[in-house]
NUTORLUM-408912 format. One record per residue (C-alpha): residue in one letter; y, x negated, z negated; residue number from 1. Coordinates in nm, 2 decimals. Each point is the difference from the previous one (the first is absolute). Example, Ala and Ser with C-alpha at 12.3 -4.5 7.8 and 13.67 -1.06 7.14 Angstrom:
2
+------+--------+--------+--------+-----+
: code :  north :   east :     up : pos :
+------+--------+--------+--------+-----+
:    A :  -0.45 :  -1.23 :  -0.78 :   1 :
:    S :   0.34 :  -0.14 :   0.07 :   2 :
+------+--------+--------+--------+-----+
! end
This chain:
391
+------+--------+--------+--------+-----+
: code :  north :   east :     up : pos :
+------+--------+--------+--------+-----+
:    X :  14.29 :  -3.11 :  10.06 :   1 :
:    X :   0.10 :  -0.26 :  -0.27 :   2 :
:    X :  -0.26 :  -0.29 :  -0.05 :   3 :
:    X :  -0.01 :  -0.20 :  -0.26 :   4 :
:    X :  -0.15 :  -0.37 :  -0.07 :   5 :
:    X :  -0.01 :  -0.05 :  -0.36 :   6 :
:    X :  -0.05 :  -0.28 :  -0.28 :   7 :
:    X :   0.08 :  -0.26 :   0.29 :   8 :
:    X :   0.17 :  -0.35 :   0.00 :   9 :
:    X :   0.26 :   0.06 :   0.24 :  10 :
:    X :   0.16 :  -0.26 :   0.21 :  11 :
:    X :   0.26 :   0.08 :   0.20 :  12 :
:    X :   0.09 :  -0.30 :   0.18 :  13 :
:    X :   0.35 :  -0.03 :  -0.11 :  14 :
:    X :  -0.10 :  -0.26 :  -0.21 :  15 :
:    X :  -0.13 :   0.29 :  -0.32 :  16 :
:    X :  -0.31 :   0.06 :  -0.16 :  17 :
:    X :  -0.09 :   0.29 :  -0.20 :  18 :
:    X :  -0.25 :  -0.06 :  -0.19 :  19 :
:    X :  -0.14 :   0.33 :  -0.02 :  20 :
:    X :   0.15 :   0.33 :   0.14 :  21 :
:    X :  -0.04 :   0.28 :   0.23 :  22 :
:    X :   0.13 :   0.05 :   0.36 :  23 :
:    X :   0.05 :   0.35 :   0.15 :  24 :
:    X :   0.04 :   0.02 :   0.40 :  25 :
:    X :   0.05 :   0.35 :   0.20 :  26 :
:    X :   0.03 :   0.06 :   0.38 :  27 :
:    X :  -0.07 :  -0.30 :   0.07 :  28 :
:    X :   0.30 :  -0.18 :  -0.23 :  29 :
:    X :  -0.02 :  -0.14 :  -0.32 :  30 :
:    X :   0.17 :   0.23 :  -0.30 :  31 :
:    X :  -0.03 :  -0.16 :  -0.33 :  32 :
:    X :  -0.12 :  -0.31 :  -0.16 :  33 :
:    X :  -0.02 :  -0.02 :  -0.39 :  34 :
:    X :  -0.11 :  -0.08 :  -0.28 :  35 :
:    X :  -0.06 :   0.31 :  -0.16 :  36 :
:    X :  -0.31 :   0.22 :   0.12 :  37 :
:    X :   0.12 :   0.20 :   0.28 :  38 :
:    X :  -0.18 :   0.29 :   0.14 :  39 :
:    X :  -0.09 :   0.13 :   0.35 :  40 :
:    X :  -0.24 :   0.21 :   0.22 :  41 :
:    X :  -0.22 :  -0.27 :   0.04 :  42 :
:    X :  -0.06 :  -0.29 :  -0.26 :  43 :
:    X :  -0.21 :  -0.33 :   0.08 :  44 :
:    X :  -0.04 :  -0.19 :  -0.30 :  45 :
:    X :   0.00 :  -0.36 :   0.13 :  46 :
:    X :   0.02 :  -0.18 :  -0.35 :  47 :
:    X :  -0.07 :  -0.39 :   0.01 :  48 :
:    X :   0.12 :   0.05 :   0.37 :  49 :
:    X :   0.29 :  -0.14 :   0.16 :  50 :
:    X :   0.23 :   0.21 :   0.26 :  51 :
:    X :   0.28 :  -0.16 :   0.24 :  52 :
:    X :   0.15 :   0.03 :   0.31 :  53 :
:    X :  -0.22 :   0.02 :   0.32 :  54 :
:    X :  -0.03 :  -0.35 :   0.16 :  55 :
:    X :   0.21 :  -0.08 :   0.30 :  56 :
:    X :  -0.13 :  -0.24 :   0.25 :  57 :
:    X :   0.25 :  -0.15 :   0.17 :  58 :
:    X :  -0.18 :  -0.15 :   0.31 :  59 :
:    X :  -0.26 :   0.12 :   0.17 :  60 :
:    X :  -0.20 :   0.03 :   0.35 :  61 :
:    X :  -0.20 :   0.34 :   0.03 :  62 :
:    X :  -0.28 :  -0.03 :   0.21 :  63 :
:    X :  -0.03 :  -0.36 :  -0.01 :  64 :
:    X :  -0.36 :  -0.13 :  -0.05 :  65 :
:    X :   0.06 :  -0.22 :  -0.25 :  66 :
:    X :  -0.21 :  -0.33 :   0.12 :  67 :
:    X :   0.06 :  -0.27 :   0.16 :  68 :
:    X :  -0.01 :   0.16 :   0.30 :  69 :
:    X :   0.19 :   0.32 :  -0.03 :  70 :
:    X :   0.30 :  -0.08 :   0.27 :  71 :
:    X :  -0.28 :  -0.04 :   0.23 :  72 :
:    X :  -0.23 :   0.31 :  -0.13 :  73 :
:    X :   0.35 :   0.24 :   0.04 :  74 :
:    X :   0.06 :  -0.14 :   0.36 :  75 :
:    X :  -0.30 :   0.15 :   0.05 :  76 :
:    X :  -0.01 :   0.33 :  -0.17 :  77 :
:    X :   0.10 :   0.34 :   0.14 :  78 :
:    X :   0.27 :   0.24 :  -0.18 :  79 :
:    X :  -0.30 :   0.20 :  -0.15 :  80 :
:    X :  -0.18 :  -0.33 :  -0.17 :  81 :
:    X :   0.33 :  -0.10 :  -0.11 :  82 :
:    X :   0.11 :   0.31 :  -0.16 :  83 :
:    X :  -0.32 :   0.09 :  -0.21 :  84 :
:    X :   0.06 :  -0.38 :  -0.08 :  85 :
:    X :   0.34 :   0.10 :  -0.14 :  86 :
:    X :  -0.12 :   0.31 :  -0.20 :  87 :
:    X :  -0.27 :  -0.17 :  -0.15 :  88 :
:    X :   0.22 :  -0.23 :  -0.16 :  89 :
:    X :   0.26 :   0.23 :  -0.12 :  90 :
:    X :  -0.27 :   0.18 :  -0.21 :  91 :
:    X :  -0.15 :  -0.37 :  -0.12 :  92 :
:    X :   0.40 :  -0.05 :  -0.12 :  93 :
:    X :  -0.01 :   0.32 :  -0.24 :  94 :
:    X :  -0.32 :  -0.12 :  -0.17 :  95 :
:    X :   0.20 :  -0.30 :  -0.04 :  96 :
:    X :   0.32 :   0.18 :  -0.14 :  97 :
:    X :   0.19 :  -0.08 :   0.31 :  98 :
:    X :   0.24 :   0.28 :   0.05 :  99 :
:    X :   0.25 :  -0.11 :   0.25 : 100 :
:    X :  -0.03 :  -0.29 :   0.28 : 101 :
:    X :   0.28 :  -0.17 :   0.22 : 102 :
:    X :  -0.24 :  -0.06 :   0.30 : 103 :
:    X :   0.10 :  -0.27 :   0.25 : 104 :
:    X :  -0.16 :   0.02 :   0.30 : 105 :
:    X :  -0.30 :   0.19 :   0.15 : 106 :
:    X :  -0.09 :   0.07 :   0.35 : 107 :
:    X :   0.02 :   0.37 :   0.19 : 108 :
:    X :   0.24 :   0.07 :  -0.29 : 109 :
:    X :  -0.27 :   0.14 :  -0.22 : 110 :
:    X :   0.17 :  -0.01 :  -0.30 : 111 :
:    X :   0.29 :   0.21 :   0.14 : 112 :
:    X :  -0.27 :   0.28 :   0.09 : 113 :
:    X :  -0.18 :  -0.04 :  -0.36 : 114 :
:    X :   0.36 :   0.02 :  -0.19 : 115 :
:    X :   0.09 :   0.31 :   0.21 : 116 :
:    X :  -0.36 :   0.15 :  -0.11 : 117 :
:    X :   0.01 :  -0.11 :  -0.34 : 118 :
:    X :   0.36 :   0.15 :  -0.07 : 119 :
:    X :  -0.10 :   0.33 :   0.17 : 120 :
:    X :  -0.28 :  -0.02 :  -0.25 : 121 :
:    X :  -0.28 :  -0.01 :   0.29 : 122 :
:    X :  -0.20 :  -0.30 :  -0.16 : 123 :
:    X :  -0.03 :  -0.16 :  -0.35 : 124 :
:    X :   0.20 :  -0.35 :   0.00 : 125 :
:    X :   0.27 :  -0.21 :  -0.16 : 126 :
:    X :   0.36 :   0.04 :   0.16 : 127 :
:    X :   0.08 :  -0.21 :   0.29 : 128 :
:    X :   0.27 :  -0.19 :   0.09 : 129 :
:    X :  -0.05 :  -0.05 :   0.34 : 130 :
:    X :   0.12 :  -0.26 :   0.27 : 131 :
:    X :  -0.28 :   0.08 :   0.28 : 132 :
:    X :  -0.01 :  -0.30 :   0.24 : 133 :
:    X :   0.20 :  -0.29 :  -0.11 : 134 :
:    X :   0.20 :  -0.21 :   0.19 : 135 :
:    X :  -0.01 :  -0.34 :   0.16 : 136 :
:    X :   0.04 :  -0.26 :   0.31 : 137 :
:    X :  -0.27 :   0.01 :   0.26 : 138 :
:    X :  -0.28 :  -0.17 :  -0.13 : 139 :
:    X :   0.15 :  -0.01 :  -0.31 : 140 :
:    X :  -0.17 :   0.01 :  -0.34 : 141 :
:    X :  -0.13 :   0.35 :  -0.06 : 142 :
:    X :  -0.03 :   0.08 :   0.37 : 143 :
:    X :  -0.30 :   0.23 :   0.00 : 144 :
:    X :   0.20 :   0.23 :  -0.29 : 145 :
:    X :   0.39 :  -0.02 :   0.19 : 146 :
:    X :   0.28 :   0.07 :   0.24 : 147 :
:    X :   0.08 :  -0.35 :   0.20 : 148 :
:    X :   0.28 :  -0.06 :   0.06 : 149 :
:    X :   0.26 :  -0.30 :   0.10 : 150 :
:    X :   0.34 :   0.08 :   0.02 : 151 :
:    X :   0.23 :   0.17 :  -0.25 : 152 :
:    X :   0.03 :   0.32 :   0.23 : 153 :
:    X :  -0.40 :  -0.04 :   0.01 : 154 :
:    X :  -0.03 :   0.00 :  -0.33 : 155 :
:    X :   0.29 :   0.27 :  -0.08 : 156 :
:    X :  -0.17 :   0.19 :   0.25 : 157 :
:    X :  -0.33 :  -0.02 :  -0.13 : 158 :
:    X :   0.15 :   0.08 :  -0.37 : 159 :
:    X :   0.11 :   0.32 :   0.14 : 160 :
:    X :  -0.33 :   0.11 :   0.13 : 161 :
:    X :  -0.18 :  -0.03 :  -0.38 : 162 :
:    X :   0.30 :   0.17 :  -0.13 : 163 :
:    X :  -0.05 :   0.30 :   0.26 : 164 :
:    X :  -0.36 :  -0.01 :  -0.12 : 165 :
:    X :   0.16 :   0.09 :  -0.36 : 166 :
:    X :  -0.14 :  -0.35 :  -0.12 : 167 :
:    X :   0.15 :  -0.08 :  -0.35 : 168 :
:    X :  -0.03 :  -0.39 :   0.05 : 169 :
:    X :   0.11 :  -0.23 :   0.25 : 170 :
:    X :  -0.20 :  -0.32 :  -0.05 : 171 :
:    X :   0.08 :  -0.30 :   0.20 : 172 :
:    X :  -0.21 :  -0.30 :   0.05 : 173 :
:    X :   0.26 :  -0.30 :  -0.07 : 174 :
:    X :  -0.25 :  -0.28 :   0.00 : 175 :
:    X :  -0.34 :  -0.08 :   0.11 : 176 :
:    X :  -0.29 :   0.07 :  -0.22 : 177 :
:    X :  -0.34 :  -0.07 :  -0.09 : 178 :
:    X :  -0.22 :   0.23 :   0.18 : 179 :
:    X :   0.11 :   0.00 :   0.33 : 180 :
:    X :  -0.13 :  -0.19 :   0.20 : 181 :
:    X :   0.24 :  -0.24 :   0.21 : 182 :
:    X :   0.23 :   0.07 :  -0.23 : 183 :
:    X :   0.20 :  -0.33 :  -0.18 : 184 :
:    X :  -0.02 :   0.10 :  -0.37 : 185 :
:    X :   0.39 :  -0.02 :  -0.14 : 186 :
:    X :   0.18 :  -0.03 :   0.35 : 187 :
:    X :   0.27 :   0.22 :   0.08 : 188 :
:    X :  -0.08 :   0.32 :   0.21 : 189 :
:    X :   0.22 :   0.28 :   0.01 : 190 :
:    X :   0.37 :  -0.14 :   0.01 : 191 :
:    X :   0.28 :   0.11 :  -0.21 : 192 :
:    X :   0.16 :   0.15 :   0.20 : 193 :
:    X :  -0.30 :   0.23 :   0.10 : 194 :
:    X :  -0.02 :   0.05 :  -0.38 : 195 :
:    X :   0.36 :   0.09 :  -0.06 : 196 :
:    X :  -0.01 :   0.23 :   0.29 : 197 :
:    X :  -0.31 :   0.17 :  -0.16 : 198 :
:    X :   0.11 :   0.01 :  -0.37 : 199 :
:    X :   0.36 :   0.12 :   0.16 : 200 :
:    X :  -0.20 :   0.27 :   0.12 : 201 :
:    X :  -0.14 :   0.07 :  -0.30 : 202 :
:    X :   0.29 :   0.02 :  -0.25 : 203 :
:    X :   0.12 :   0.27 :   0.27 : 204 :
:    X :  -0.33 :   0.21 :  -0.04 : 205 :
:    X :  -0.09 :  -0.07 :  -0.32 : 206 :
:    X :  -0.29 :  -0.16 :   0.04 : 207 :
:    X :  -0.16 :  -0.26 :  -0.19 : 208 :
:    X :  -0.02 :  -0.38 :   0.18 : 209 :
:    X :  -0.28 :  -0.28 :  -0.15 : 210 :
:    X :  -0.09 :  -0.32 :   0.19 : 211 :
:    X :  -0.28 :  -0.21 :   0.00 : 212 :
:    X :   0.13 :  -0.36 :  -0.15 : 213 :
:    X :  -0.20 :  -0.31 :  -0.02 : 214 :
:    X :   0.22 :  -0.29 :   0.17 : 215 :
:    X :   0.29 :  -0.14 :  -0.08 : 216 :
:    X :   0.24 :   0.10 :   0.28 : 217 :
:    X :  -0.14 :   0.33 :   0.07 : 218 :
:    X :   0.05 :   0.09 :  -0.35 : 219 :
:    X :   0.37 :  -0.13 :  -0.02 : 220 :
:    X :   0.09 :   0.26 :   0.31 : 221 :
:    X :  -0.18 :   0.30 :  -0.15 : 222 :
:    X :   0.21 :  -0.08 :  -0.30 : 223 :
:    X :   0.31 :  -0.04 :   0.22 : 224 :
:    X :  -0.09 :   0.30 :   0.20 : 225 :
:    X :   0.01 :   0.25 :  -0.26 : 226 :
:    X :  -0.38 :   0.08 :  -0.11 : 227 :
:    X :  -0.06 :   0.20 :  -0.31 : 228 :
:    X :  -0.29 :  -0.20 :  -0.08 : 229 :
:    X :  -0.18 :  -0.33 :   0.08 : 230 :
:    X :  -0.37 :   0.06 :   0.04 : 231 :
:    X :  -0.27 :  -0.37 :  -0.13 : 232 :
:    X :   0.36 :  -0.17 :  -0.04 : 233 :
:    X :  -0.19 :  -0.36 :  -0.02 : 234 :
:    X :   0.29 :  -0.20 :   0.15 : 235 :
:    X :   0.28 :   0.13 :  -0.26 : 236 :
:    X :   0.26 :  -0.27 :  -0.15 : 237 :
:    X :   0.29 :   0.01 :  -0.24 : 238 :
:    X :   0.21 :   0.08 :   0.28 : 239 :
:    X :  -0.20 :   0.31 :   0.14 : 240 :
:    X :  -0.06 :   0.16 :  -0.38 : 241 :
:    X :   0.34 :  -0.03 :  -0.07 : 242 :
:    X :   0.09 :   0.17 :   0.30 : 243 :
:    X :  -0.29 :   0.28 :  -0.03 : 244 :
:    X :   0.13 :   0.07 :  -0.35 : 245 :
:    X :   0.37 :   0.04 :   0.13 : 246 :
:    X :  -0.11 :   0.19 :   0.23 : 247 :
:    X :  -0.26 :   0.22 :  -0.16 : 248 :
:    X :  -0.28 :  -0.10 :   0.18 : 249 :
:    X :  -0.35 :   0.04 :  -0.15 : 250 :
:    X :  -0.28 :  -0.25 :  -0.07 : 251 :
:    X :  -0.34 :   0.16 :   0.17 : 252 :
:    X :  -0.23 :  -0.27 :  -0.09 : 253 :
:    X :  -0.36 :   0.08 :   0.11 : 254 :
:    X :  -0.15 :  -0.29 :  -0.24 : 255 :
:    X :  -0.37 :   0.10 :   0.02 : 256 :
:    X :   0.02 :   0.02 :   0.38 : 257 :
:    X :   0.04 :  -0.39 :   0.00 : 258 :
:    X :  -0.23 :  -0.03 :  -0.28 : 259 :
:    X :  -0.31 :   0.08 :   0.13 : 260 :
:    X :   0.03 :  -0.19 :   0.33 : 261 :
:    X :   0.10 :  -0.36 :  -0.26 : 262 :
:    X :  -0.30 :   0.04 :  -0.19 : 263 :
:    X :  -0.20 :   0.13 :   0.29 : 264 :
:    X :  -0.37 :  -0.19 :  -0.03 : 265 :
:    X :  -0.22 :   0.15 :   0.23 : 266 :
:    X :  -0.07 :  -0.14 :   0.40 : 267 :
:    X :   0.13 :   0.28 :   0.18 : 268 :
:    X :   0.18 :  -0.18 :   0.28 : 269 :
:    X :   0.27 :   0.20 :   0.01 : 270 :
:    X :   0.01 :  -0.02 :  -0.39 : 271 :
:    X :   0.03 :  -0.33 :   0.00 : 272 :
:    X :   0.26 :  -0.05 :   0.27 : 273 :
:    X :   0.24 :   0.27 :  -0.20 : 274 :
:    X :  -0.07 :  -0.19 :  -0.27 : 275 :
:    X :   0.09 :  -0.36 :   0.15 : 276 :
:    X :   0.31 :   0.23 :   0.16 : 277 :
:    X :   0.13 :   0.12 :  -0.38 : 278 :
:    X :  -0.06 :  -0.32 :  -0.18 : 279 :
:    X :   0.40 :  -0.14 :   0.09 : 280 :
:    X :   0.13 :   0.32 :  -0.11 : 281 :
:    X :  -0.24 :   0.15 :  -0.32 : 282 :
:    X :   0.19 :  -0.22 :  -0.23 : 283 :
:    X :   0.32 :   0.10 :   0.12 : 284 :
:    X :  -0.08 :   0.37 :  -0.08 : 285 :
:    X :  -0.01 :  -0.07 :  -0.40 : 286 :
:    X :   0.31 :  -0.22 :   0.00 : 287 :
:    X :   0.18 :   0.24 :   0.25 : 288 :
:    X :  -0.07 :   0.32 :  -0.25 : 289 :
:    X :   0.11 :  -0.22 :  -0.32 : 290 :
:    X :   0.33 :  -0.09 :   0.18 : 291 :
:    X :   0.06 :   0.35 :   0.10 : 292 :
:    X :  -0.07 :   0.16 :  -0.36 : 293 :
:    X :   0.24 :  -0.28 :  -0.14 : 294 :
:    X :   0.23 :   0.05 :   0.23 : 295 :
:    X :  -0.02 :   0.41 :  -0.10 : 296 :
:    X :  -0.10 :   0.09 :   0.34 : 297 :
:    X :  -0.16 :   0.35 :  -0.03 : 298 :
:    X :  -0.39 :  -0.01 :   0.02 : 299 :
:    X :  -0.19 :   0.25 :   0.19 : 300 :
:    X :  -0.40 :   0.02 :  -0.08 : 301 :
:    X :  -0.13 :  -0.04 :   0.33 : 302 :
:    X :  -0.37 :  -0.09 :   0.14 : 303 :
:    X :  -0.05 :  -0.02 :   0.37 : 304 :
:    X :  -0.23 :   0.23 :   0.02 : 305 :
:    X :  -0.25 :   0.01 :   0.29 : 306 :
:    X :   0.03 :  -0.43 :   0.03 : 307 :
:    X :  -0.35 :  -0.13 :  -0.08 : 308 :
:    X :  -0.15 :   0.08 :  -0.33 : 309 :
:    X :   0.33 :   0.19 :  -0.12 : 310 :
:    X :  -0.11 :   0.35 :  -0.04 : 311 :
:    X :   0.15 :   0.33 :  -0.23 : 312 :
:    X :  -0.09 :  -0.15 :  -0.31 : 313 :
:    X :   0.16 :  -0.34 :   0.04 : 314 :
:    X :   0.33 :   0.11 :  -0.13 : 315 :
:    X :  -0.12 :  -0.07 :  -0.39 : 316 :
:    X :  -0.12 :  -0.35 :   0.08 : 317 :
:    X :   0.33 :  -0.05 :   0.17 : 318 :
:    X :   0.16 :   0.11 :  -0.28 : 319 :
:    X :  -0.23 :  -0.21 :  -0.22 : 320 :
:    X :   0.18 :  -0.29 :   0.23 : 321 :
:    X :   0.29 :   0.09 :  -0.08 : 322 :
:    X :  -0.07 :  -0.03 :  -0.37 : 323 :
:    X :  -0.15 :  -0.36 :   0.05 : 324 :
:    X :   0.34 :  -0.06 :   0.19 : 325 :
:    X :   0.22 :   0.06 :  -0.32 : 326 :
:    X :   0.00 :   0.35 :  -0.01 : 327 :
:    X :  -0.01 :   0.23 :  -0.30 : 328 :
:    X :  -0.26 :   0.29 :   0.04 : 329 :
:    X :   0.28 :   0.23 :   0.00 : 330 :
:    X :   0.19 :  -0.22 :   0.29 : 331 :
:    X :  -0.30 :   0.02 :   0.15 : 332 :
:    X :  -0.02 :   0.41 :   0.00 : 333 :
:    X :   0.32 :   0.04 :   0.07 : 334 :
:    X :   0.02 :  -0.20 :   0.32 : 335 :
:    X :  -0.30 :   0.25 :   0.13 : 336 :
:    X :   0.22 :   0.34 :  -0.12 : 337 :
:    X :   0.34 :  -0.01 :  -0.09 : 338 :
:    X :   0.08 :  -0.31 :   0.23 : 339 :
:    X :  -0.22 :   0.14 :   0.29 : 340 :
:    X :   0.19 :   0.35 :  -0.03 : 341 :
:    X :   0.37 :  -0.17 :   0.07 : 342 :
:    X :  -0.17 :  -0.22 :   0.29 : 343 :
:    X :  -0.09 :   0.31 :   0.15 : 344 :
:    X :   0.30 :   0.18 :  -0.09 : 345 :
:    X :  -0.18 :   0.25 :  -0.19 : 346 :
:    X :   0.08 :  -0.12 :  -0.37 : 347 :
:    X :   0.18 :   0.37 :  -0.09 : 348 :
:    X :  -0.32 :   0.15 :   0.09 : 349 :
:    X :  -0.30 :  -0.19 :  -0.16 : 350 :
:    X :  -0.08 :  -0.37 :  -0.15 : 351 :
:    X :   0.10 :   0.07 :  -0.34 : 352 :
:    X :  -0.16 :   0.32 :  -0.25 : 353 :
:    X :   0.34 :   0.20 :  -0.07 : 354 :
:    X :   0.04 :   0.32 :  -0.03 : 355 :
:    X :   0.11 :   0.17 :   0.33 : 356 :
:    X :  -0.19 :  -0.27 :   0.22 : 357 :
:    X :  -0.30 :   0.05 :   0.26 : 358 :
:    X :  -0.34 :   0.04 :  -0.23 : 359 :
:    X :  -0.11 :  -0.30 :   0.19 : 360 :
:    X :  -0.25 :  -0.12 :  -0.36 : 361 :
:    X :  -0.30 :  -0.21 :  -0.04 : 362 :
:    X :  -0.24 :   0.03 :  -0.33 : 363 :
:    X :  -0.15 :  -0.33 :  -0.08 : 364 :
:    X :  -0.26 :  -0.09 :  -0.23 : 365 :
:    X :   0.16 :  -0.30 :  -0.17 : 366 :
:    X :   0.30 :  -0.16 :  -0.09 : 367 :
:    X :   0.18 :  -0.17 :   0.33 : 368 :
:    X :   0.26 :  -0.16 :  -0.23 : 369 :
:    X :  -0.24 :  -0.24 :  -0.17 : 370 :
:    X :  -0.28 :  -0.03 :   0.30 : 371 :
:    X :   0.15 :   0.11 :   0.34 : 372 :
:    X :  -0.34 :  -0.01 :   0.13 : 373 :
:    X :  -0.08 :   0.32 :  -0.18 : 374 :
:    X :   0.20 :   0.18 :   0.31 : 375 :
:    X :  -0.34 :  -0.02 :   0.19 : 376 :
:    X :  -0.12 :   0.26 :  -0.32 : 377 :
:    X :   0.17 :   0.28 :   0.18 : 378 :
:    X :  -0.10 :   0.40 :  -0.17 : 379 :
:    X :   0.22 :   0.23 :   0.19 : 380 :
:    X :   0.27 :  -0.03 :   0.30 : 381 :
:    X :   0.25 :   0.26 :   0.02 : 382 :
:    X :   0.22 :   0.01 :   0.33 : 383 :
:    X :   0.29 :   0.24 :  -0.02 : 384 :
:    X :  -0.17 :   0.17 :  -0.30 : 385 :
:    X :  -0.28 :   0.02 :   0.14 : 386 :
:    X :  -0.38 :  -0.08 :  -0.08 : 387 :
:    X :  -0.09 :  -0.24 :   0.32 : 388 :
:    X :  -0.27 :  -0.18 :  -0.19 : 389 :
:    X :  -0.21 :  -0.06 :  -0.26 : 390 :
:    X :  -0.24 :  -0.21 :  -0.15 : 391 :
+------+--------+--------+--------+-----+
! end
């Protein structure tokens, strides 16, 4: 069955804007996009609307409460709590036009048991990158979600056991981090030579390697060890996005996550300690993203999802804070489709609107390219061509 959208402004995220025009998709793959009037099976006139690529959400934690306390709530929660947890964010992501996530770390490996149900078309949701449990040192930042681990045969070892779970993602914990308790934010964790051995691993399975990044030196050896892409990033230099350039390595920034802790104002104690914890580093995240996007360092929209107050929606105001940064509004799309397809090595497949792509589309009423904020006016999400939501 051909479906058409017609009378549309299309923006396909490689850096093009039709003004008006009509897209066809079929079996779940886009088919034609033009503008003369094209005709199909079914035709949806969506005129004054705008259609683009699904969003892609490049960091995420399914069935994370996200609070100030959702380490300590998921230490706490069986496999059943945490995967209705996970569903019921997957299904708050299509209403938000979130068609794909890269998700980095959730306990039981949930999100490996939601991918597997939402590819065999079981239950409604966006597609899944998974990395199940992530991995760290003992104690380490993350803890409650992760594998520890302390030696490089440890931590190969423990690679190997998400890989036989069919995880897509091996996220490693290369520095301490803000909500974990006991945890130094910025110091080194996971060495790199635990790293290398991991990402090693990796390139040999095809999988796809991320770590977490805030301090100085832990960032440097998850540079050195191979890592396809550096996850908050706050401690990057001239040196390290020179190197992440040369080497490919992706920028996935997580701006709102440090946000909303900096400009916390309420007396939650917790709140304010996270907030006392971020204010050395909030700065850094702004200049670290503007020295990376000068630099040419590939940009990845990514939000954190699950930390507290980040939830589904929160990957327009990131991108809104991405425009504040320097961004055009077309930058700013692009680092949430076409950018996050090639991080996730699925950029043949989906991220861009071109004809023999996944029908991964969103129908917005607005115009993203001059208010990005008109993303939260989603109509219509199609996944694969298909109907998933709608307003």
């Amino acid at each position: 069955m051909l479906t058409v959208l017609k009378n549309a402004r299309i923006i396909d995220c490689t850096g093009n804007c039709l003004p008006r025009g009509d897209l066809s998709f079929a079996d779940g793959r886009i088919v034609e996009i033009s503008q003369s009037p094209l005709s199909g099976d079914v035709e949806i006139d969506v005129e004054g609307k705008t259609v683009l690529p699904g969003l892609i959400d490049c960091h995420t934690h399914l069935g994370i409460t996200p609070t100030f306390y959702g380490f300590a709530i998921a230490e706490q929660e069986n496999e059943t709590a945490t995967a209705v947890k996970c569903y019921d964010q997957c299904l708050s992501l299509l209403r938000c036009g979130v068609t794909t996530v890269r998700n980095m770390g959730t306990k039981y490996d949930a999100d490996i048991t939601l991918r597997n149900m939402i590819r065999a078309g079981t239950v409604k949701g966006p597609r899944i990158l998974a990395s199940g449990r992530l991995l760290c040192i003992t104690g380490g930042h993350g803890n409650a979600l992760g594998v520890e681990c302390d030696t490089p045969g440890e931590a190969l070892r423990a690679a190997r056991g998400q890989i036989k779970k069919t995880a897509d993602v091996l996220k490693m914990i290369a520095t301490g981090g803000v909500l974990t308790k006991g945890s130094v934010v910025g110091a080194a964790q996971l060495s790199l030579e635990q790293m290398r051995a991991v990402c090693q691993e990796a390139q040999r399975t095809g999988k796809l390697t991320g770590a977490h990044c805030i301090g100085y030196e832990g960032t440097k050896n998850a540079i050195e060890a191979g890592v396809q892409s550096v996850e908050h990033g706050y401690a990057i230099d001239d040196q390290l996005a020179e190197k992440m350039l040369a080497q490919g390595t992706f920028l996935s920034p997580t701006v709102m996550a440090v946000h909303v802790l900096a400009v916390y104002d309420g007396d939650d104690p917790v709140g304010v300690e996270l907030r006392e914890k971020i204010a050395d580093i909030a700065a850094d995240n702004e200049r670290a993203f503007k020295l990376c996007r000068s630099k040419g360092v590939k940009i990845a929209a990514s939000t954190d999802m699950g930390t507290p107050f980040i939830v589904p929606g929160t990957l327009i105001q990131e991108l809104a804070k991405y425009v504040e940064f320097g961004m055009s509004n077309m930058e700013a799309l692009m680092s949430a489709t076409k950018n996050g397809a090639e991080l996730c090595r699925l950029d043949k497949e989906i991220g861009t609107l071109e004809p023999g792509k996944i029908a991964d589309l969103i129908v917005v009423d607005g115009n993203p390219l001059e208010d990005i904020l008109q993303l939260r006016n989603i109509i219509m999400t199609f996944c694969g061509g298909e109907l998933v939501y709608e307003a």
